[in-house]
C-alpha positions in Angstrom: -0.5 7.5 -24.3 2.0 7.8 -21.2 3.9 4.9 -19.9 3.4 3.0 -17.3 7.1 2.3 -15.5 7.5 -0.3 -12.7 9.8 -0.5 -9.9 10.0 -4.0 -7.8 11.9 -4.5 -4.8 12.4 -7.3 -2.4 14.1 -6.9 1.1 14.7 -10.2 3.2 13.7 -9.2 6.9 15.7 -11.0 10.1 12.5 -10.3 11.8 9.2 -12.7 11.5 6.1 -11.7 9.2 4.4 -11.4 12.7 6.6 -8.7 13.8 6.8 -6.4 10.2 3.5 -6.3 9.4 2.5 -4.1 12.1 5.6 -2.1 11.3 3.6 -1.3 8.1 0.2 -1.2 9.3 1.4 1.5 11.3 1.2 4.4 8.9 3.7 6.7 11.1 6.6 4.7 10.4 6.1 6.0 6.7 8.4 8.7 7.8 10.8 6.4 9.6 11.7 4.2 6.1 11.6 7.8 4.1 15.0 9.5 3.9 15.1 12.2 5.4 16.2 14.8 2.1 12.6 14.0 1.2 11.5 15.8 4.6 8.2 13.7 4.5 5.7 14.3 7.0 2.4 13.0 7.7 -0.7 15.7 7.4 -3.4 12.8 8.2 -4.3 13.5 12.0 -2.3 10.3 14.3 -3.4 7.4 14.9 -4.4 6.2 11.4 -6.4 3.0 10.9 -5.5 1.1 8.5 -7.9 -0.7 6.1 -9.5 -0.6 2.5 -10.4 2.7 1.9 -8.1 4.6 4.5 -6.7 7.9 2.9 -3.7 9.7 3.7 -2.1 13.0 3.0 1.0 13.8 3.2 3.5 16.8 2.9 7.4 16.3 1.1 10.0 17.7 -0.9 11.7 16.6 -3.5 14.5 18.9 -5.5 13.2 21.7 -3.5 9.7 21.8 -4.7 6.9 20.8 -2.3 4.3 18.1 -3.2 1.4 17.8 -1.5 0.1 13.7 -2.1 -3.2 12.0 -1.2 -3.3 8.0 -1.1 -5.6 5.6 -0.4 -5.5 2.3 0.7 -7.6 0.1 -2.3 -5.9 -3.7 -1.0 -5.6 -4.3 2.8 -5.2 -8.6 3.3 -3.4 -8.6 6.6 -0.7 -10.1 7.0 0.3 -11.2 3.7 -0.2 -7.8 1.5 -1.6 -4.1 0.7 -2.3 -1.7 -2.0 -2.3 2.3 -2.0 -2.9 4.3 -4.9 -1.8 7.9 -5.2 -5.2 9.5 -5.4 -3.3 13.2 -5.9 0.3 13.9 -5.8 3.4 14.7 -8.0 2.7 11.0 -10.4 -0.2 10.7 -13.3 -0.4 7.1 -11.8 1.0 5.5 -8.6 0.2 1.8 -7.6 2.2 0.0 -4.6 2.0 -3.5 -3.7 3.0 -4.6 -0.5 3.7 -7.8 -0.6 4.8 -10.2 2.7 5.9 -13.9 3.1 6.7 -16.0 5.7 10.8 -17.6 5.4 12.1 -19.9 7.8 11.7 -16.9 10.6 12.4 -14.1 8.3 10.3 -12.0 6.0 10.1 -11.6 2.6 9.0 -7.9 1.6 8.2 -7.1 -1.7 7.3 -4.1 -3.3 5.8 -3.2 -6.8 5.4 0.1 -8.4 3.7 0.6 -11.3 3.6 4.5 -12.0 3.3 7.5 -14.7 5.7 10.1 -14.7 4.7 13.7 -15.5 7.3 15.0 -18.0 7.6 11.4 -19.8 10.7 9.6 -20.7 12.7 12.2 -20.2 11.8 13.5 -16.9 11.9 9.9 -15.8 15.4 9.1 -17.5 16.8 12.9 -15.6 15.2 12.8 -12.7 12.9 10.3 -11.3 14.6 6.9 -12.0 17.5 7.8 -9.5 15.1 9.7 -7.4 13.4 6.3 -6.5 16.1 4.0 -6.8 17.4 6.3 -3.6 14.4 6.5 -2.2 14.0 3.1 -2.2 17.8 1.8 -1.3 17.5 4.1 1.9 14.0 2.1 2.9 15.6 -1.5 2.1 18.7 -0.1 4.6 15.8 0.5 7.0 14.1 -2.4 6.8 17.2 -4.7 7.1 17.8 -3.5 10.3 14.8 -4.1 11.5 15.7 -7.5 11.9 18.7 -6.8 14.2 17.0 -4.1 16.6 
């Protein structure tokens, strides 16, 4: 059996839970909060409407290697939180919550990753913890500042 590893963020946003959830509904900025080593793009044709059931594809690179990666959106409760589930891509299992919470004019953004690395423990130990702790530091630098835009 493979195990399932989980990733939780949370990034506090100077901005009002009125202003970032759009931000998020709006699938194009998926590129925006990606770095851009992981030279993510969006195949999907633009604009994307987001809601349970939506699926996008996407193209990226990571160590050199392209993935090609299918999700779709299985959650969608605006304003407060959303799911999407990796569908096909470079993960056995990948599961993102999107969570969002109101604070005193600021927003709380949480995200957690439950996922299944191909390769096991040691492809995740090597190569895929630090992958998305990077991956993930450069979209909380993002999202910080998009309070003070």
């Amino acid at each position: 059996m493979s195990r399932v590893y989980r990733l939780e963020r949370a990034t506090e946003i100077a901005a009002p839970l009125a202003e970032i959830f759009p931000f998020f509904a709006n699938a194009e900025n998926l590129e925006r909060i990606s770095p851009p080593w992981l030279r993510f793009r969006i195949l999907t044709p633009l604009p994307i409407v987001m809601k349970e059931g939506t699926l996008i594809r996407y193209r990226l690179r990571l160590h050199g290697l392209p993935f090609a990666w299918t999700t779709r959106i299985t959650t969608w409760e605006p304003p407060h939180r959303f799911v999407d589930e990796q569908l096909s891509g470079p993960f056995r299992q990948w599961v993102h919550e999107h969570t969002f919470e109101q604070r005193e004019g600021r927003t709380l953004a949480r995200d957690k990753v439950d996922y299944i690395v191909p390769g096991g423990a040691l492809a995740h130990r090597l190569l895929v913890r630090s992958d998305l702790k990077k991956i993930f530091d450069f979209r909380e630098a993002v999202l910080q500042q998009l309070g003070s835009v």
